[in-house]
N, C-alpha and C positions, 0 to 999 in steps of 0.2 A: 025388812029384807028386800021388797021389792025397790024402795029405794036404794038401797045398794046395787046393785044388780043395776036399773040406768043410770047410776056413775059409772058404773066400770065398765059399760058399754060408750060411756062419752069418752072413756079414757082412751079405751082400745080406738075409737074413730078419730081423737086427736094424734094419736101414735101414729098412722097409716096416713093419714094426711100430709104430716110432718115427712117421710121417705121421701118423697118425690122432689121436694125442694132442696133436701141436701144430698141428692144425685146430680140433679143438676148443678147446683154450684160444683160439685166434682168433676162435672163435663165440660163446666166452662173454664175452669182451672186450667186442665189438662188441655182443652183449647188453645189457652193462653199461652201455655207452655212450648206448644205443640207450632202455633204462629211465631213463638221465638225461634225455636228450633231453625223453623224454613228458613227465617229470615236472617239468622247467624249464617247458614246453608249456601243462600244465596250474595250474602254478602264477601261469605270468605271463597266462592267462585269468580266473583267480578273483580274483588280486589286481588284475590292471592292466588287466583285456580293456576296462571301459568307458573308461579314458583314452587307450589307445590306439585304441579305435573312433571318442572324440571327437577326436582328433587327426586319423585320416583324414577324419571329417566334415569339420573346420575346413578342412585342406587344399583336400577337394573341391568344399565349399558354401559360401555365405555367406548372412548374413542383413540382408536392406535393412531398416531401419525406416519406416514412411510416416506422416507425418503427419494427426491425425485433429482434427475441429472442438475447437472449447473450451467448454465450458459456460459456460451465459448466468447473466446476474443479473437478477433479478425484483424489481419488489417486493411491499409485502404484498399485494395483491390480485390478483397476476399475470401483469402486466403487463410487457412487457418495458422492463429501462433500459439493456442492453449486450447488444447480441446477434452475431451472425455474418454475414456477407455473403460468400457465396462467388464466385469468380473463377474462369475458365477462367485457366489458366496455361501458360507453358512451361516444362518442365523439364529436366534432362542430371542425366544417371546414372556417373558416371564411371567406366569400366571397370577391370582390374585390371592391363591390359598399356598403356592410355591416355599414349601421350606425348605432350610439348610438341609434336609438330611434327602428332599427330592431333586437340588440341587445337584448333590453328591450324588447318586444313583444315576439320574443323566451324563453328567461330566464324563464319568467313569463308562458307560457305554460309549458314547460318542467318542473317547479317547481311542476305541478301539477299531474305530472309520476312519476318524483323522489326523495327521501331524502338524502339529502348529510350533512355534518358534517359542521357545523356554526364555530366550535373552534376557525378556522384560520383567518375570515372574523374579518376584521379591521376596524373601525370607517370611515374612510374616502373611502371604498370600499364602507359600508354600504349608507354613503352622496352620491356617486355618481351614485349609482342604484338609491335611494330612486330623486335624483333631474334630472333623466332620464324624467322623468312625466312632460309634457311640465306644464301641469293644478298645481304641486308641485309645480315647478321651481319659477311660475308667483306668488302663494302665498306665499311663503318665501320671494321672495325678496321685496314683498310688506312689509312684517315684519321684516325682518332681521335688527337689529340695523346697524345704519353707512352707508347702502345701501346710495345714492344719484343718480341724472340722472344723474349728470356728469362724474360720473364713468364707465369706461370701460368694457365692458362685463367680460371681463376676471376681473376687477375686482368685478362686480357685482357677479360673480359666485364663486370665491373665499368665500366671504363675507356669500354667501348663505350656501355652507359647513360646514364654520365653527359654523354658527346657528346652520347645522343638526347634527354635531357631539358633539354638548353640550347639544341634546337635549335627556332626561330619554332613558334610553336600553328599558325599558318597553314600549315606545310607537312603537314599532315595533312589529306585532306578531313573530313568527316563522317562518309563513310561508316566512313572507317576506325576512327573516335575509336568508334559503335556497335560493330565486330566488335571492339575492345580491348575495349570493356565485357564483351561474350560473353565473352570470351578468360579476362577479370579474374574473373570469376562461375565460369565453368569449371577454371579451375585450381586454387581456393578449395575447389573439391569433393575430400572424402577418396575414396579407393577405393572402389566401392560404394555410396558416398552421393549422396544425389540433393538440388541446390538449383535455386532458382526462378531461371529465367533473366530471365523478366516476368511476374510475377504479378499484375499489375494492367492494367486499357484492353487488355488483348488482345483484338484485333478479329477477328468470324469470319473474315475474308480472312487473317489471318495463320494463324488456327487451321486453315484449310481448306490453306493454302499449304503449312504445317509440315507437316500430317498426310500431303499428297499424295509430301512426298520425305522421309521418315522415315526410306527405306534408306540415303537418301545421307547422314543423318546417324548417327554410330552413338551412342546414348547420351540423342540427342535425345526429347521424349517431351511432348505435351497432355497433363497432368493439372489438378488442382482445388489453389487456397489459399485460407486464410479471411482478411478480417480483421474487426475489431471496428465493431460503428454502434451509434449511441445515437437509441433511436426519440424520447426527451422531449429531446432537445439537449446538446450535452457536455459541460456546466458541473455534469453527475453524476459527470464525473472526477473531481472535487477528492473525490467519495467512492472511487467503484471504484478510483481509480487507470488506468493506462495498461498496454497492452503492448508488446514490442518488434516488430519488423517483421524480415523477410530483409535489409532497408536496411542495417538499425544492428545486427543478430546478438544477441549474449548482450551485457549488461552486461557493460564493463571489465572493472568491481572485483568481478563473479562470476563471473567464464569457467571460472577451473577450478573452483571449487564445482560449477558448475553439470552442467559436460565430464564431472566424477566420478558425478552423477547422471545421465549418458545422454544429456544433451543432444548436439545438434548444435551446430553455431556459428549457424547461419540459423536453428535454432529461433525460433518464439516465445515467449516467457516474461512472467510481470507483474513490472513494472516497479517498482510504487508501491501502494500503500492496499492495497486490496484484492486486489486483482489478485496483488500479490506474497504476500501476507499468507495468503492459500487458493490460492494456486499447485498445491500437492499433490491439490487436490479437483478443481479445473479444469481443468489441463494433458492429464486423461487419459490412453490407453493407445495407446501408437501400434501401427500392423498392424506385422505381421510379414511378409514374404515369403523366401522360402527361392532365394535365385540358384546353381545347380547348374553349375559351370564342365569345361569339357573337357580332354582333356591341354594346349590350347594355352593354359589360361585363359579360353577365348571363352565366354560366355554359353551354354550349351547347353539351359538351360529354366528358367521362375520358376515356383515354388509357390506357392499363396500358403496361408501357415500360420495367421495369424491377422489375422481383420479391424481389429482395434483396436474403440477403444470410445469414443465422446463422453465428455469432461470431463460431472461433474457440473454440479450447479446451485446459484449459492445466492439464495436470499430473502430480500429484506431485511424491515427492518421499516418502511421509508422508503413514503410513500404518494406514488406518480407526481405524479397531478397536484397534491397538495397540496403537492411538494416544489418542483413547476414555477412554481404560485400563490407560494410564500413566496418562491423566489429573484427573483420578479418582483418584489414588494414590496419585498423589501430592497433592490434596485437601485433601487424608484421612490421612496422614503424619501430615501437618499444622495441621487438627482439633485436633489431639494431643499433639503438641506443648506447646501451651499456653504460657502466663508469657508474655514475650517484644516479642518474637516471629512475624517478617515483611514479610512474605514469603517465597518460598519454590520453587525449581526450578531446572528443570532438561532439560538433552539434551541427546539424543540419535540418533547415528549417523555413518554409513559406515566409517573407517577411511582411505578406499582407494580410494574414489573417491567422499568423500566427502557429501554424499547422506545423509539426516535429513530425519530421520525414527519416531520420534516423540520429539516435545518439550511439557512441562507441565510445567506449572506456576500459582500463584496464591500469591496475597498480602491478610495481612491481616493487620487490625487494631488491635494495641494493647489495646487500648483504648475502643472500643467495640467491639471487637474478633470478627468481621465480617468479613469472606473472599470475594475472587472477582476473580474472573479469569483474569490471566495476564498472560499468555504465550508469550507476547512481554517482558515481566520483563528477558526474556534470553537471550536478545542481550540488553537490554536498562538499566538493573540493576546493576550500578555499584559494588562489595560485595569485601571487604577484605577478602581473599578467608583461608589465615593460610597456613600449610604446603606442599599443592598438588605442589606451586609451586617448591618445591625443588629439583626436575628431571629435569627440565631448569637449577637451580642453578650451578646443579651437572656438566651439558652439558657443560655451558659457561665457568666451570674451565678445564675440560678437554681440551676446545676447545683452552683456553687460555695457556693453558701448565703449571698453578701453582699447578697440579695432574696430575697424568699419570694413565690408566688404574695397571700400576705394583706395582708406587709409591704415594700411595694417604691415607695412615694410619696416622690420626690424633687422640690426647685424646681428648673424650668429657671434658670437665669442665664447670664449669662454667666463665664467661668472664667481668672482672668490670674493665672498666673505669671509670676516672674521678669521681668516685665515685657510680655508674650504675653499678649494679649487673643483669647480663640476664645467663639464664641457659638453658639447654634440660628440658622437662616435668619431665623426670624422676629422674634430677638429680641439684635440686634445692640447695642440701645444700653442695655440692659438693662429698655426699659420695659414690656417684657411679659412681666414674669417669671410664672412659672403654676407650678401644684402638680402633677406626670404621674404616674401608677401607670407599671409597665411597659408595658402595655398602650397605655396614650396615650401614651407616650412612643413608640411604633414609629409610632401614629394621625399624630402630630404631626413623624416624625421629627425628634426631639428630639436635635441635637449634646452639648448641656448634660448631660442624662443619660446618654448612652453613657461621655463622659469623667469622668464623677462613677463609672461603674459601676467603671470601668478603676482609677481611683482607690485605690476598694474593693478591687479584686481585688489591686492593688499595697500593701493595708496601708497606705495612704497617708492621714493625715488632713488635708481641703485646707482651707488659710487662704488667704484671697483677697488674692492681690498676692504670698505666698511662694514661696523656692522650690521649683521641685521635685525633691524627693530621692529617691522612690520606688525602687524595685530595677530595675534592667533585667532582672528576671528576668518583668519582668510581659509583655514582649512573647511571652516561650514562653507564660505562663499562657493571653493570649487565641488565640494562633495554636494551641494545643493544642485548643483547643473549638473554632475553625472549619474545622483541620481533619478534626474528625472529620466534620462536614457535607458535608467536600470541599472545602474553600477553602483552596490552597495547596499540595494534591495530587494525584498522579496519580487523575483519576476513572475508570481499571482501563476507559476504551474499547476497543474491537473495531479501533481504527485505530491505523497505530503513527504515532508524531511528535508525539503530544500534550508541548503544556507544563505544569509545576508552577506557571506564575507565575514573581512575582519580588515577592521581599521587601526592605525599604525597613533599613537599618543598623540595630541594637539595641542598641548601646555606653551607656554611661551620658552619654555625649555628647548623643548623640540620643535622651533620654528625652522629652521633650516631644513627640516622635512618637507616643507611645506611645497619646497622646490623640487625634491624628488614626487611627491604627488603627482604633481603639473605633469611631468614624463611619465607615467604609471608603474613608478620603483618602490613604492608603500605600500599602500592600502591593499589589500587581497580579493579578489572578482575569482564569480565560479564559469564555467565555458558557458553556461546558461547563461549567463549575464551579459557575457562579451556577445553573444548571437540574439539577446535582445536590443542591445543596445545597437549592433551595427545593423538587425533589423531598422528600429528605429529611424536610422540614418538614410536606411532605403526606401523607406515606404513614403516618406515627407514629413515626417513628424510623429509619427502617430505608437504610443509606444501598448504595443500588447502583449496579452498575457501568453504564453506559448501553451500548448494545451496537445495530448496524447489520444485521445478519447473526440473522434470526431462524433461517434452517432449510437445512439442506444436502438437495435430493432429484437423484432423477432423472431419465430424461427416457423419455418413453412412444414407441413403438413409431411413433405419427407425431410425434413430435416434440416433442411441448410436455410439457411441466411435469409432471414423472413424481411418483412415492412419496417420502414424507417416509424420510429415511434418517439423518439426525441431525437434533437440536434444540436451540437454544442455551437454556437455562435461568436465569432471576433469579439475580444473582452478589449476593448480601449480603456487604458488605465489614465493616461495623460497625453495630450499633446503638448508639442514643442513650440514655445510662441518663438519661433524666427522667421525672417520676410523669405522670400523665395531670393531672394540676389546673397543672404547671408548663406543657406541654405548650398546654393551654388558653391558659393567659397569652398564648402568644406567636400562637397561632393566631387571637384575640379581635384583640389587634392589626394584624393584617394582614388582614383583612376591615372592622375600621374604617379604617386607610388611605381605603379603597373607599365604605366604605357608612356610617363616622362622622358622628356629631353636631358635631365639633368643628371651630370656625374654620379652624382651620390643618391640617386632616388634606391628604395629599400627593395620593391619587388619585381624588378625587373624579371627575373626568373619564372612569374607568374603570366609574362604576355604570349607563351604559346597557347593557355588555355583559349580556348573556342567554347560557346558564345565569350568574347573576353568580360572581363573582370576589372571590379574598383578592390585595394584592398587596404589593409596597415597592416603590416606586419609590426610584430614586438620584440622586442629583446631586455630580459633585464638582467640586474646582477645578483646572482642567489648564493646561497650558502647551504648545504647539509653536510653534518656530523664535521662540521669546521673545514669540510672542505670549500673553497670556492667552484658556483658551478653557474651556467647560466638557464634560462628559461626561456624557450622561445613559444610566442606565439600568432593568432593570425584572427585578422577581422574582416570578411567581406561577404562580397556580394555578384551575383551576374542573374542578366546582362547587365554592363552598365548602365544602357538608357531606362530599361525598363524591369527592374529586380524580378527576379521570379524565384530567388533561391538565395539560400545564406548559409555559408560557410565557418564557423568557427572553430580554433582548436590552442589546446595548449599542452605541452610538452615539457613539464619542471625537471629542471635540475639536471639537465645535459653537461657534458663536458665543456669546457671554457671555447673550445677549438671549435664547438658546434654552429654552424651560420645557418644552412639552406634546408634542416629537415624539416622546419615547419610546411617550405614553400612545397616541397619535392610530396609530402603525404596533402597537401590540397589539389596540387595535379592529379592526384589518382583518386581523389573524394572524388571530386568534379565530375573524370572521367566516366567514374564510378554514375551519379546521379543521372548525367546526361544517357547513358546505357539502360540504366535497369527502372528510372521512375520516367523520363520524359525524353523524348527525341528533339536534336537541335533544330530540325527542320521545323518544330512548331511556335519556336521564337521567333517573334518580331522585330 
């Protein structure tokens, strides 16, 4: 017995022994555990703490963007041509818990403050307000033909639309057709985003009405939209271009271009010219506000983080009133026109660095003499231009060595192949034939000699009455030297949608064209072209890009016309490899034109202008709706010694009888420029 008894005393002291060893391995366990923990803790802080801290932000906050003005466009002297006009407006904010039927409850107050325009509101807008009404919903689809239980809600509610938008316009009053519009504008809004319910004619009664029950709307809200006004009148669109409205949202064909750079859908954005073209400088920076939501989602307070920042600015090089002066004249030119008469179009322009001081343009119908403002018709108007181009002509023989400034005296005559009789204006029956250097040959524009040059340049030796075999390779030879003056290509403008023209077949078929080329009765040049090229002619060679858009700044602290902050710079595309004595030649004859000794020089009419003038005037022979008609137009430049200004214009499809209106609307450009952009006293 007593043996037993110190066993079970050794038992019980091995049992109590043993607790303490497997407590601790339990503590070291849970140690181990417990070191993981931290160290998972610490690791998903350093690696992931800021994504998961952005992740409760997101949850928590959100961020409204607001809409901020748009920078204005100026031109060179500072004046405004597109600016801002701001509006009281009313806005909604769309919550983040915001249903159809709180939606509906809003619209339907708010209906009763404001009037908004029904025009736009669509049939199926109008169904979806009108079947918001749980008490509608349940009676239509009681009635609605084709309903059944077995159909799907979605299809039950389809089915139910199409009842209400077959049913009389007349069963809706007014009032309800405005809370559908509310309805249609507020559902359109994303989460969070805030669009314009009337941003335009908001009257202070309405403004005072909204602001007085603002709790009974929730979302509802007075704030500020801008849109665009043009202080010299809006025929400067055809340059700036256009924007969109909250109306009409994003462009179609750029929504999601647009969606992926942050836009809204009611944004406004440029549309065209300008406007879209420096979009990125103008559009500016929109505020930010910080919306901090509660556990229910509800609004619980706005920050506001960042104010945003006005679009920049840009300056043109366009002179206000002398752009307003020349779009007048172009339209008072055309109104005298009459007959087949399609437009009327001119370009004025620095031709040392390329600067557009003003375009004027305007189509008109012949059909019912109605004009239009088209001042894009100067880069986009293709026009058989007639004689201006013949200073190129003259160039590329020089250039090509079948003339030399010493040796370059040809007889005009008249020129018939193959049975084709073509002649100079003046010397149709061949009885004035005359001897021209190159020089009088531009004085006189001389047909005769151009098609003699083309000749040359085609290795061609002409027998009178044979035919002609010359290469079709001669139409590249002369289109290669006028294009490098710009005739026939892109002249690298600051606008987009310019044309290259349009060039006339070159087959060996139509070689005999090849002679009308040479006098410029083919190929088709836009007034852009003709005022780079006779740019070209004045500056010494140097052919640039013409450009609208002098300088991007900012805007000063009240408001106007802030620090130059970019600057567009002379774009030299090419120069002209000819010697200065070649150069001469063609220079000598485009100021006799003007100021020549000889019988038959073209622009006589042109030497009252003061500071004087080099020019070419054009003439060709055109055709609309089978009638015969002519085109006249004009290439120049003053001073003669020292350029400071370039004139071009074209005039299609005049009456056959028509001679001197090209010259008679360049005396009043002129007058025009030397008035309102620069005084003669500061020419040299």
């Amino acid at each position: 017995m007593k043996i037993f008894k110190k066993r079970n005393k050794r038992i019980k002291k091995g049992k109590a022994a043993s607790l303490p060893f497997r407590i601790n391995i339990i503590f070291i366990i849970v140690g181990i555990l417990f070191v993981a923990l931290l160290t998972q803790l610490a690791y998903l802080q350093v690696m992931y703490g800021a994504k998961f801290k952005a992740e409760v932000n997101r949850s928590d906050t959100s961020v409204v963007n607001g809409n901020v003005q748009r920078g204005m466009i100026y031109d060179s002297t500072g004046h405004i041509l597109v600016g801002n006009s701001a509006h009281q407006a009313i806005v909604y904010t769309k919550g983040v818990n915001d249903l159809t039927t709180d939606l509906y409850r809003t619209a339907n107050r708010l209906a009763d403050y404001i009037t908004v325009s029904t025009s736009s509101l669509t049939k199926r807008q109008l169904a979806d307000y009108y079947l918001s009404d749980a008490n509608r919903l349940s009676a239509v689809e009681k009635k609605a033909p084709g309903i059944s239980s077995g159909d799907s809600e979605d299809a039950m509610y389809d089915k139910a639309v199409s009842y209400v938008e077959k049913m009389n316009p007349d069963t809706f009053s007014h009032a309800t057709k405005v809370a559908a519009t509310i309805f249609a504008k507020m559902s359109g809004a994303y989460q969070l985003s805030t669009v314009n319910i009337k941003d335009s004619g908001v009257t202070q009664r309405e403004v005072a009405e909204v602001g007085e029950h603002l709790a009974d709307m929730p979302g509802v809200n007075v704030g500020t939209s801008w849109s665009r006004n043009y202080p010299n009148g809006q025929s400067i669109q055809g340059i700036t271009g256009t924007v969109s409205n909250e109306k009409t949202g994003l462009p179609s064909d750029r929504v999601n271009e647009l969606l992926a750079q942050g836009y809204s859908r009611n944004d406004s954005v440029g549309q065209s010219y300008l406007e879209r073209q420096y979009e990125p400088v103008l559009r500016g920076t929109k505020s930010q506000t910080q919306i901090v939501l509660n556990s229910d989602n509800q609004i619980k307070k706005e920050i506001k983080k960042y104010g945003g920042q006005k679009g920049d600015n840009l300056q043109l090089t366009i002179n206000a009133k002398f752009q307003k002066d020349l779009q007048s004249l172009v339209r008072s030119a055309e109104s005298g026109a009459g007959g087949n008469s399609t437009g009327t179009y001119a370009v004025v322009m620095n031709p040392n660095n390329g600067a557009i001081i003003g375009m004027g343009g305007v189509n008109r119908n012949p059909k019912t003499s109605k004009i239009t403002d088209n001042i894009l018709g100067t880069i986009n108007s293709s026009i058989v231009m007639g004689s201006v181009v013949k200073g190129a002509m003259v160039s590329g023989a020089l250039m090509d060595g079948v003339i030399t400034p010493t040796n370059s005296t040809l007889t005009d005559q008249p020129i018939t192949t193959g049975g084709v009789k073509k002649s100079s204006w003046f010397n149709h029956s061949g009885n004035a034939n005359i001897a021209v250097d190159a020089s009088g040959a531009l004085e006189v524009s001389s047909n005769s000699y151009m098609m003699q040059l083309a000749m040359k340049e085609g290795h061609f030796n002409y027998v009178e009455g044979g035919a002609l075999t010359m290469s079709p390779n001669v139409f590249n030879t002369m289109r290669g030297y006028f294009n490098q003056f710009g005739l026939g290509v892109d002249t690298g403008i600051d606008i987009p949608g310019e044309s290259t023209g349009l060039k006339g077949k070159s087959g060996k078929s139509h070689i005999g064209s090849a002679l009308d080329l040479a006098f410029g009765n083919y190929d088709a040049y836009t007034t852009m072209q003709v005022a780079q090229y006779i740019s070209t002619v004045a500056n010494g060679g140097y052919r640039i890009a013409p450009h609208v858009v002098q300088s991007i700044r900012g805007t000063t602290k009240d408001g106007k016309l802030g620090q130059i902050k970019a600057t567009v710079m002379p774009d030299v595309l090419n120069h002209i490899d000819m010697t200065q004595s070649q150069r001469a030649v063609v220079k000598k004859g485009l100021y006799d034109v003007v100021h020549g000794t000889n019988t038959y020089k073209t622009g006589g009419e042109l030497d009252t202008i003061k500071p004087e003038i080099s020019a070419k005037t054009g003439t060709a022979q055109t055709f609309y709706d089978g009638n015969e008609t002519v085109t006249l137009s004009l290439a120049s430049y003053a001073p003669s010694t020292h350029p400071q200004v370039v004139v071009a214009l074209a005039m299609p499809n005049l009456g056959v009888n028509a001679e001197s209106n090209n010259m008679q609307l360049a005396k009043r450009i002129y007058a025009a420029y030397w008035k309102d952009v620069q005084s003669t006293s500061t020419v040299k």
